[in-house]
Every structure is written in structure tokens, then in C-alpha cells.
C-alpha positions in Angstrom: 0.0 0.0 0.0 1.5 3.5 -1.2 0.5 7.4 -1.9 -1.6 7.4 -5.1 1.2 9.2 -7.2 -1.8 10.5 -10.1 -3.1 13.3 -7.0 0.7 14.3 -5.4 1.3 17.7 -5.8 5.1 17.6 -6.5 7.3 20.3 -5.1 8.0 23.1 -8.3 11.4 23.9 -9.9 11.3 27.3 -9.9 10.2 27.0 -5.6 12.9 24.7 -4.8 15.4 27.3 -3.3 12.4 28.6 -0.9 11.7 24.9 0.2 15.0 24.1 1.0 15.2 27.5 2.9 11.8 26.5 4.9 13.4 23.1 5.3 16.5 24.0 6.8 14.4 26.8 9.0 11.9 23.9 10.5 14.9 21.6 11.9 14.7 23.6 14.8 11.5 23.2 16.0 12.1 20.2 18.1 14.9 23.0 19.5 11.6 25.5 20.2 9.6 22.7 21.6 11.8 22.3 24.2 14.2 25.1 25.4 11.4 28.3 24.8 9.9 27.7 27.7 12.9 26.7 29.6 13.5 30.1 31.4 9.6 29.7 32.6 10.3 26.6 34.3 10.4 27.6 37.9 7.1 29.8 37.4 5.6 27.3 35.3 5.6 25.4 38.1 4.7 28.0 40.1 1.4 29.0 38.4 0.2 25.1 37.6 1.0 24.4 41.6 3.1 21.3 40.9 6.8 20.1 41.5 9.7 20.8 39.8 10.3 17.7 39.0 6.5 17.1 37.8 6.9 20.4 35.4 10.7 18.8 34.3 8.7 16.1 33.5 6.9 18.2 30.3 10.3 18.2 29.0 11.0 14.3 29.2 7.2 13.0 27.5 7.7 15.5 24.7 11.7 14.1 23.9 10.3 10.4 24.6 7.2 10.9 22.4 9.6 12.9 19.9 11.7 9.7 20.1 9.2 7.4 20.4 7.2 8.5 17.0 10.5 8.8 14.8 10.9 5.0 14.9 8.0 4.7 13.0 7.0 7.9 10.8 10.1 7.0 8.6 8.6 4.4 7.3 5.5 5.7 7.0 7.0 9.0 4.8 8.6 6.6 2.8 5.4 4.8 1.6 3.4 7.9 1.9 5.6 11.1 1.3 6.5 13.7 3.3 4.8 17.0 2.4 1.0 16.3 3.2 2.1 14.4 6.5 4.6 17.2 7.8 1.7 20.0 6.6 -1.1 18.0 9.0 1.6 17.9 11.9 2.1 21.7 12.0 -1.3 22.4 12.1 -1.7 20.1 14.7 1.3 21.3 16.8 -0.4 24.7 16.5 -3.8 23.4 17.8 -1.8 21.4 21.1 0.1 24.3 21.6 -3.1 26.7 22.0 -4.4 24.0 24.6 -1.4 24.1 26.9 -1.6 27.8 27.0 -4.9 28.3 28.1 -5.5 25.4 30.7 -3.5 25.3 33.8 -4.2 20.7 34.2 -0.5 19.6 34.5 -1.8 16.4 33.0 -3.9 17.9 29.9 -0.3 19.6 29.4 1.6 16.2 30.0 -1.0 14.6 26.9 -0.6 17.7 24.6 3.5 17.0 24.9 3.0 14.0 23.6 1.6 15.3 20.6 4.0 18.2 20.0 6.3 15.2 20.3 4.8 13.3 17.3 3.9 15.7 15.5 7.2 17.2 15.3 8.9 13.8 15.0 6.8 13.7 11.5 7.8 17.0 10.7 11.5 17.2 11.5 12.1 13.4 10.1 10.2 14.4 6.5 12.7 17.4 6.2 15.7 15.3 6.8 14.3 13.1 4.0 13.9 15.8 2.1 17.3 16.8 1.5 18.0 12.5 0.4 15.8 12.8 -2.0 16.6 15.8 -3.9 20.6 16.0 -3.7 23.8 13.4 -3.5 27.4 13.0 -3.6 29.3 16.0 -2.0 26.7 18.5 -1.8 24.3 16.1 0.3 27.2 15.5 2.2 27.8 19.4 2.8 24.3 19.5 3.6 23.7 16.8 6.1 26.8 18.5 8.2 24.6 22.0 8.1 21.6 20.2 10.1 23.7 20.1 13.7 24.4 24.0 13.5 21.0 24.4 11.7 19.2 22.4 14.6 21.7 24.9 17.2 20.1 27.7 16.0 16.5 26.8 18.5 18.4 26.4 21.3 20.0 29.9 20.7 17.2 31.7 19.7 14.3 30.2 21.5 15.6 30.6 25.3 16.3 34.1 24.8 12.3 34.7 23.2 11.3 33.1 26.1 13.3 34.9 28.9 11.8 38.0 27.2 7.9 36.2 26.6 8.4 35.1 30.3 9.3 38.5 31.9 6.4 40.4 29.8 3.3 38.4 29.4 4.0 35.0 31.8 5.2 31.2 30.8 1.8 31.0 28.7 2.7 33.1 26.1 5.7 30.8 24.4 2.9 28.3 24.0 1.0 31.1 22.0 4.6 31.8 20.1 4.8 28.1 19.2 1.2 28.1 18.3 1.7 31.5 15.7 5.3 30.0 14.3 3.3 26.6 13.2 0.8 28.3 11.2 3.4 30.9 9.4 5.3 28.0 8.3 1.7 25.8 7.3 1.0 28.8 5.0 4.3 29.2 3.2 4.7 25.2 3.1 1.6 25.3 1.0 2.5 28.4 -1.3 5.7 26.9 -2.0 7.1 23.6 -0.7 5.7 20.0 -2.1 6.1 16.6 -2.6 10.0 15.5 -3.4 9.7 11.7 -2.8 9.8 9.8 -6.5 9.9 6.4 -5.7 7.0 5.0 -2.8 7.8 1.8 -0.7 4.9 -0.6 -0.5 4.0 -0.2 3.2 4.6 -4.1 3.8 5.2 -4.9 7.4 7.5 -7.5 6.7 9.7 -5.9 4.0 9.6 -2.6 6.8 10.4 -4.8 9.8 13.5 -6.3 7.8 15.2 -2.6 7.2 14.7 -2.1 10.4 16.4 -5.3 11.7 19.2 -4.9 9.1 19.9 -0.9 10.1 20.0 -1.8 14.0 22.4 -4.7 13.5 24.9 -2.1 11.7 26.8 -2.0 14.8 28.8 1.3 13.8 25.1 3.0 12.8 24.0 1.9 16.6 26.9 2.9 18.5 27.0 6.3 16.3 23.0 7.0 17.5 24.4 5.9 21.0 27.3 8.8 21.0 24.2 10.8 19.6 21.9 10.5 22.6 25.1 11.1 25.6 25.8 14.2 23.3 22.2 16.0 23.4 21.8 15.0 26.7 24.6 16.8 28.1 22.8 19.8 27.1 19.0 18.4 28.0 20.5 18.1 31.5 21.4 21.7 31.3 17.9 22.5 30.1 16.1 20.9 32.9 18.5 22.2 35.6 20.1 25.4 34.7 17.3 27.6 35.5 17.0 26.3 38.7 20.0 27.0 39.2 20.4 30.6 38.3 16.7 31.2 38.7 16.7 29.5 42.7 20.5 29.0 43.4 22.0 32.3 42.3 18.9 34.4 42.2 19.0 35.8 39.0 16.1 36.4 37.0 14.1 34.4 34.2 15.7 36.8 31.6 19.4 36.0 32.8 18.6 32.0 32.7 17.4 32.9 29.0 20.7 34.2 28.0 22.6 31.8 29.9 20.7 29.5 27.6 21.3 31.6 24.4 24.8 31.4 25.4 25.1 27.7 25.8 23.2 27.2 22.4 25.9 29.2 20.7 28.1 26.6 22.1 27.0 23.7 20.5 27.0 26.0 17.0 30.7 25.9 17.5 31.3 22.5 18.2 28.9 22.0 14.6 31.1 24.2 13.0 34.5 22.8 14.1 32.8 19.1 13.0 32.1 20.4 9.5 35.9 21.9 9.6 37.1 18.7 10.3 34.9 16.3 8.6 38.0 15.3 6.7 39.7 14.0 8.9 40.5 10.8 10.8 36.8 10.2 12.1 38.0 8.1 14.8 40.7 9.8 16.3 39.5 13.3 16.1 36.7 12.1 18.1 38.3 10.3 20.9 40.5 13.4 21.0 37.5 15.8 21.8 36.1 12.8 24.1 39.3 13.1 26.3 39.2 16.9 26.3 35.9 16.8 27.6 37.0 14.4 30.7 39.5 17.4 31.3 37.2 20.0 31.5 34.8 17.9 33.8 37.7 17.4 36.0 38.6 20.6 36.2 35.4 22.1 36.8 34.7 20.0 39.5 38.1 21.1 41.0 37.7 24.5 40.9 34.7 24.9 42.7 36.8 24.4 45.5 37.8 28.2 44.6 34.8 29.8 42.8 31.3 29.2 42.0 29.3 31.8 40.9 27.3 32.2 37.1 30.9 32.9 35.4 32.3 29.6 36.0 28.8 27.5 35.4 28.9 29.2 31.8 32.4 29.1 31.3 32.6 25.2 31.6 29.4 24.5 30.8 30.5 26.1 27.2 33.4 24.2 26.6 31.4 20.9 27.2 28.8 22.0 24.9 31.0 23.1 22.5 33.0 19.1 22.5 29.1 17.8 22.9 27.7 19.6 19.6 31.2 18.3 17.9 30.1 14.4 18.5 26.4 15.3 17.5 27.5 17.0 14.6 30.3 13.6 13.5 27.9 11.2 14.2 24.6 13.1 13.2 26.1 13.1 9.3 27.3 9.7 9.7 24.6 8.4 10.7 22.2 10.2 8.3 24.1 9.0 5.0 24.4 5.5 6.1 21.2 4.3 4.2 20.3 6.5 1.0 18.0 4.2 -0.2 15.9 4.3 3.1 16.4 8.0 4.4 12.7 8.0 5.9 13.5 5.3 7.7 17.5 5.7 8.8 16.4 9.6 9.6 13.4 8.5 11.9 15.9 5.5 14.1 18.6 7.4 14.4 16.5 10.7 15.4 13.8 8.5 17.5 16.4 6.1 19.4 18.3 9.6 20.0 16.0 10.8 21.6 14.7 8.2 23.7 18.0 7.9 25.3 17.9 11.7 25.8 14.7 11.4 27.0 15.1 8.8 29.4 18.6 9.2 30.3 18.1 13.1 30.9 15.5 12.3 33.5 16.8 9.7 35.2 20.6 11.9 35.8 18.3 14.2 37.2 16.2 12.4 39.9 20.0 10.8 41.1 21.4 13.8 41.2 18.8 17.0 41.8 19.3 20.7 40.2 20.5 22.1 43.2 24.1 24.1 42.2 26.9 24.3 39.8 28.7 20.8 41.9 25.6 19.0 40.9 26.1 20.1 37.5 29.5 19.1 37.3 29.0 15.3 38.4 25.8 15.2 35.6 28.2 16.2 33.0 30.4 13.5 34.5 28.4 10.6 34.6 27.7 11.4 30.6 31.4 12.1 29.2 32.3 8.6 31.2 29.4 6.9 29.3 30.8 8.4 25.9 34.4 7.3 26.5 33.2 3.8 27.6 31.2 3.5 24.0 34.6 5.3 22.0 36.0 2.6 24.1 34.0 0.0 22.6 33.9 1.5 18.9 37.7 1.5 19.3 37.7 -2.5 20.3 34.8 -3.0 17.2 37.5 -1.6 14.7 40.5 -3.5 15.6 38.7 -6.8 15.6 37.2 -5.6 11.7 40.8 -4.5 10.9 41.8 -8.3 11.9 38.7 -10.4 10.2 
């Protein structure tokens, strides 16, 4: 079972450019989803008279439900196509997004996450797919590296909207932003984006379920979306603890924790951009290099809170460990990516859906063992993650020698 083909309305030559710009600018949104409303965390919980750990919470069942759905839409994009699917899911995400804002039920919210997590798992794995199915060689290559520092570009913008949403009209109204930014990009998808898949799948279980098998017994692909999940969740640890931090710890205000945020989104850019720099050379060693670097800097923060601790030293190392984080993402995410051409739907929606999951459940579990209290907290969080990445470098390495000898 497949799209009929005779009733697709195909994406148009002369609107190509534009798509690929609206493409490129809705791989953030799983980035807005997420850290807009970070800075209204502490009120959030506030207003809606729960924990912090119950309003954390709205962070984990969107990235599990995010995770979760990409396992599956790949598949069903590549059977189906991608433009009418991603269309439905922003309108959707608008509609969920105007029910958070206006009711106050922590568990209406909890159920509304879980479909800003779907439907922006359908939107965010149909643009990936996009980019397979209209370029190759080099310049998919080039592309593929752009979607790390694309993706950064949320978590640098969307913190600092929200310290500013926060401070002026209350946590409510980044729920109305998300709402507005939906429908803006609905109406110019349907002016000038379309349909750019050529060739459908026949949506057979069987022949599905055996891509799947044969993708997840690539070990390299696994162990890549493995070293993708520690790397995002260094930074979804921050999200779910820094404002408490500097919000509760160090009494600063929502706007501060917003450019703290902006700040540390930045960082991740850099480590994109020193990826795509180096994407030539020696994958492995470049990336147990900035592994090892990272076990420095973890060390050292750790050690010098013996001396200082104040919101200088949190961003300081906190940067630097973003930076080597959004380096792995950004090796892994573009090898991961252009591992199965033939099956992008699918390849896009495991490695972004396990990703996530990991995040998801990872993220929240670091948290519960070790509460957002101060920076020290911080430090051992970041910790317990870098370990976990040199343990699976550790493992990769081990994998490649035995290879080298069969």
C-alpha cells in the first residue's frame, strides 16, 4: 500500500530554493519545543502548583514521544511522502500548543507533549528526507553537516524569546509563540514547498520490519546514534536544571537563565562548525580526541569549585562541554544520516527516534539521582555522561580492531 502518485502535488522547480530554505528553518523546531519555555520553568511550576520535578517532566514525554514517534514515521513518509504528513503535523502542533496555554491541568499539558512530540517527529524526520531525495554525492554531504548547527540555531534563539515572553506576558505566552510559528510555516509550506519523494515503498510490514532489523544490527550505525543521545543529553541536563539553578540557586532572574541558555546554544554552534571543519579528517581519532578533552574540563570544573562558584564559572565550563558535545552530534549526526540512501525515511526516523529516547530517558533519570540544586551538581551530571561516551569510544575503538583483523 502506497501514496496514489496520479493526486501528489510535487514540489516546483522554480520554488525549490524557498523549500529548502523553509526546510532548513523547520529543523529547529524540536529545538523551540523544548528550550522556549525553559526560562519559565520555575514559574511554570509555580502558576500550575506542581513540582519541579512534575513540570521537568513536560520536557521528558515531549523528547520520549519525539523519540518514540521517529521510529515509526520513517517508514511511514517513505510509503506515503513527506509533504501532506509534515503539513497535517504543523497544524496540529499549533492546535496542542493553544491547549497548553490556556489550561492550567498539568496532566492535559503532560497529553498535549505527547503530541507536539509526534507531530514534530513527522515534521522534522520528513525534512531530513527531504534533502535524500533531492541531492547526493558532495553537496548532500555538505548539507547533512549544516543540520547540527541548523538544529543549534533553537536552542540559541528560543531561550532568549522566552526569557523576554516570560518576563512580559508570563510562561503561557511561548505556547502562543509556538502556536503562531506553526501556522506561518503551514501557509508558506503550502504556497511553496511539495512533494519530493519519487519512488514509494509498498507499506509491507514484513519488508519494513527487515530494514529495520538490518539498520539496527549495523553496529557502527548503533553505537553512532548511541554517541548521539550522551551528546544531546549533556545539554537536555542543562535545560532541565540550569534555570533552577540561576533562577533559585543564584537568584538571577528568568531573563538571565534565557541568555545563559542563548549562550550555551551558541556553544553547541561551535562544536557544529568545528565538526564540519574537520569532517576530513580521521573520524575516529578526532573524536576520541574531543572525548578526552571533555573528561578534562569535567575534571577541572569539578576542582575549581573548591575556589569559585558563581554564574561565570557554570557558563564558562558548561561552554566548553557544549562546544566538544555539539562536535560528537555533529560527526555522528552526518554519519549516521548518509548510512542508508535508499531508506532516508526510515535511517532519519531511528537514528533521530532512538536519539531521543536515550535523551529522553537518560536526561531524567541523571536528574532524579542527582537533583538541580548548584553548579557541583552540575558538574557530576556532565560527569556521569562524558564517562558513558568514552566507555562506547572505548567500545567503537575495540569493534574496529577486531574488523581491521577479520
Amino acid at each position: 500500500m502506497t501514496a496514489n502518485t496520479t493526486s501528489i502535488r510535487y514540489i516546483k522547480a522554480h520554488n525549490q530554493g524557498i523549500a529548502t530554505l523553509l526546510a532548513f528553518a523547520l529543523l529547529p523546531i524540536s529545538g523551540f519545543a523544548t528550550d522556549i519555555y525553559i526560562p519559565s520553568l520555575p514559574d511554570m511550576a509555580g502558576a500550575i502548583q506542581v513540582s519541579n520535578v512534575q513540570v521537568q517532566l513536560t520536557l521528558s514525554i515531549f523528547l520520549i514521544s519525539y523519540g518514540i514517534s521517529q521510529l515509526f514515521i520513517g517508514s511511514v513518509l517513505d510509503s506515503f511522502g513527506r509533504y501532506k504528513i509534515s503539513l497535517y503535523a504543523l497544524l496540529i502542533f499549533a492546535v496542542a500548543s493553544i491547549v497548553i496555554a490556556t489550561t492550567h491541568n498539568i496532566y492535559l499539558i503532560y497529553f498535549m507533549r505527547v503530541i507536539h512530540g509526534v507531530t514534530v517527529g513527522a515534521i522534522v524526520v520528513a525534512k531530513r528526507a527531504y534533502f535524500v531525495d533531492l541531492f547526493e554525492g558532495d553537496q548532500l554531504k555538505h548539507y547533512l553537516s549544516l543540520f547540527s548547527i541548523i538544529w543549534s540555531t533553537g536552542p540559541i534563539v528560543a531561550p532568549f524569546i522566552g526569557g523576554y515572553l516570560q518576563t512580559a506576558f508570563g510562561w503561557e505566552s511561548n505556547f502562543y509563540f509556538l502556536a503562531g510559528f506553526a501556522v506561518v510555516f503551514a501557509v508558506l509550506e503550502i504556497i511553496f514547498s511539495g512533494e519530493t519523494l519519487r519512488h514509494f515503498t509498498d507499506f509491507q510490514l514484513k519488508k519494513i520490519t527487515g530494514i529495520y532489523a538490518e539498520m539496527i544490527k549495523t553496529t557502527s550505525f548503533t553505537l553512532g546514534i548511541v554517541m548521539l543521545g550522551l551528546a544531546y543529553c549533556m545539554v537536555m541536563v542543562y535545560n532541565m536544571t540550569g534555570p533552577f539553578i540561576i533562577e533559585h540557586h543564584l537568584n538571577f532572574s528568568p531573563v538571565v537563565a534565557g541568555y545563559s541558555s542563548l549562550f550555551l546554544g551558541f556553544a553547541w554552534m561551535v562544536g557544529g562548525f568545528i565538526g564540519k571543519a574537520t569532517i576530513n579528517k580521521p573520524f575516529f581519532r578526532r573524536l576520541m580526541i574531543n572525548s578526552l578533552l571533555q573528561v578534562a574540563f569535567v575534571v577541572l570544573m569539578i576542582v575549581s569549585l573548591n575556589f569559585v562558584s558563581n554564574l561565570w564559572s557554570l557558563i564558562f565550563f558548561a561552554f566548553i562541554i557544549h562546544v566538544g558535545a555539539g562536535y560528537t552530534f555533529n560527526n555522528y549526526f552526518t554519519f549516521c544520516l548518509s548510512k542508508f540512501p535508499k531508506n532516508a525515511g526510515i535511517a532519519g526516523g531511528l537514528t533521530g527516534g532512538f536519539t531521543y529516547v536515550i535523551v529522553s530517558l537518560l536526561s531524567y533519570g541523571v536528574v532524579n539521582l542527582i537533583p538541580a540544586k548548584d553548579e557541583r551538581n552540575l558538574s557530576y551530571s556532565y560527569l556521569v555522561m562524558i564517562l558513558l561516551s568514552v566507555l562506547v569510544m572505548f567500545i567503537i575503538s575495540r569493534i574496529r580492531k577486531k574488523e581491521v583483523v577479520l
